[in-house]
C-alpha positions in Angstrom: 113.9 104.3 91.3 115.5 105.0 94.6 119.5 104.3 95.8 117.6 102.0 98.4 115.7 100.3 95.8 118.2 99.6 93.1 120.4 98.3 95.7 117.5 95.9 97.3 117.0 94.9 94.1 120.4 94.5 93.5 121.2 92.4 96.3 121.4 88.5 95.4 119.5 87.8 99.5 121.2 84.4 100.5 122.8 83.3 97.1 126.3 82.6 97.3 128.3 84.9 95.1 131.8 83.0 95.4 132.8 79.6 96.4 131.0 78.8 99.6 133.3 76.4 100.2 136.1 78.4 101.1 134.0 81.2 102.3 131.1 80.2 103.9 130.3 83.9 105.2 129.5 85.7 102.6 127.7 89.0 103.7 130.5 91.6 102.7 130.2 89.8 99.3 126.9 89.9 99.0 126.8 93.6 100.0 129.9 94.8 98.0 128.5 93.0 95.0 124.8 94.6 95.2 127.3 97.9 95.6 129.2 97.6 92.9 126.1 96.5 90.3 124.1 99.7 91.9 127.4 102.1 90.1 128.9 102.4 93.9 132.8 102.3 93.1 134.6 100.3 95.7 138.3 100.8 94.3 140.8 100.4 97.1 144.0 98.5 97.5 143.4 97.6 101.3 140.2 95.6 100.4 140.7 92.0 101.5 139.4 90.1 98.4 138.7 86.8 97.2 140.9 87.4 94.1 144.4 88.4 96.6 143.2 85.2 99.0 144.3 82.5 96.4 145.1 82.4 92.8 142.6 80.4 92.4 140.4 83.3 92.2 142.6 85.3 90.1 139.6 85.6 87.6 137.3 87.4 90.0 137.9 90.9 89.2 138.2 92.8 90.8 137.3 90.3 93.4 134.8 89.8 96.1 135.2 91.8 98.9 135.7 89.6 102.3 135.2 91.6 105.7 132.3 93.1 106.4 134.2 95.7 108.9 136.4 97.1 106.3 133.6 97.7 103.9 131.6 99.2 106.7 134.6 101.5 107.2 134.7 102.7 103.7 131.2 104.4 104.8 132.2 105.3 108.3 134.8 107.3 106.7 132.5 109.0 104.0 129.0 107.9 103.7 128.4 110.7 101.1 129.6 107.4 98.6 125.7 106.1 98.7 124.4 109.8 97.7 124.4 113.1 98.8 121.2 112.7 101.1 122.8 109.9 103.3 122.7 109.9 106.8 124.8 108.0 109.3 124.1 106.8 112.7 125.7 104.8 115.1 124.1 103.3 117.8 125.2 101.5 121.0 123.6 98.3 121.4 121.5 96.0 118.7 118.8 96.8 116.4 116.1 95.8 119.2 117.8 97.8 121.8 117.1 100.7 119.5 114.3 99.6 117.4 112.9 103.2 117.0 115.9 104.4 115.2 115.2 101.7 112.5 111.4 101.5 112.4 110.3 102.4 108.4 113.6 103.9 107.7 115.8 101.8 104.6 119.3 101.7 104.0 122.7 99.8 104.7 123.7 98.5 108.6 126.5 96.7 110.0 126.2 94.8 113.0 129.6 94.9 114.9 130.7 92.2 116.8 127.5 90.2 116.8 128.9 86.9 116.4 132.3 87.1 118.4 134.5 89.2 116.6 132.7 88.3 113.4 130.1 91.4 111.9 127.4 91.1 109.3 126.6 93.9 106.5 123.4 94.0 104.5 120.2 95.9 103.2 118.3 96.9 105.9 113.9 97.8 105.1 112.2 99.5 108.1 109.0 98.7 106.9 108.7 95.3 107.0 111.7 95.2 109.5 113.5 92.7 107.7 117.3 92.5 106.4 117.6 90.6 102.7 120.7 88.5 103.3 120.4 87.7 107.1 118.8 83.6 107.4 117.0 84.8 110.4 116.5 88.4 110.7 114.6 88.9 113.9 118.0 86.8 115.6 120.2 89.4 113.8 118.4 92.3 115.1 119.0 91.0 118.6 122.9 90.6 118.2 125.9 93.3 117.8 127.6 95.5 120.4 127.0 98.2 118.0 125.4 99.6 115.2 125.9 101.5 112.3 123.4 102.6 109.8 123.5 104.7 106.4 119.9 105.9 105.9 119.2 106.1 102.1 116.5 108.3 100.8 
């Protein structure tokens, strides 16, 4: 099986992975959590986490990860974590402005600043153009200054 497919399948789509009462956005969790179950280690101390939000989460080790951003960075920084054949691309603009780049490629993006300040991470699949956490793909695809993309082979 591929990285891209064992992290597809890994990903829960639109469950919610930790209280969605306190955190109703929940795409970094979702992503970090299909990370994590795929063997990706996501160790670091600066991670904002449900677990060093409240004690009340205390029990969720090591603890959801919260911001989309800072787990986009983690791969900004060194997208060799997702395998050796990864590619990264960064792209001015929404997935519509530059459909072409996307079209029947697979692999993690991040939409900056697509909702205000606030970002969305997920699986992306080129072939059937669709995101598996997003509620309404084709509206996420038309949203974000920017664009980043780790192409998974």
């Amino acid at each position: 099986m591929t990285q891209f497919s064992t992290l597809w399948n890994n990903h829960v789509g639109r469950d919610y992975v930790c209280d969605q009462n306190v955190f109703a956005n929940q795409c970094a969790m979702r992503m970090g959590k299909a990370l994590e179950d795929t063997g990706i280690s996501l160790e670091s101390k600066s991670l904002k986490r449900c677990s060093n939000y409240s004690t009340k989460f205390k029990d969720h080790k090591p603890g959801h990860i919260r911001s989309a951003q800072e787990l986009a960075n983690i791969f900004y920084r060194n997208p060799k974590i997702l395998g050796d054949n990864t590619k990264k691309i960064i792209l001015d603009g929404s997935i519509d402005d530059n459909l072409s780049a996307f079209k029947n490629k697979k692999g993690m993006v991040f939409i900056m600043n697509g909702w205000g300040n606030t970002d969305h991470i997920d699986v992306w699949n080129g072939v059937t153009m669709r995101m598996k956490g997003a509620s309404d793909t084709i509206t996420y695809r038309k949203r974000g200054k920017q664009v980043w993309f780790w192409e998974l082979m």
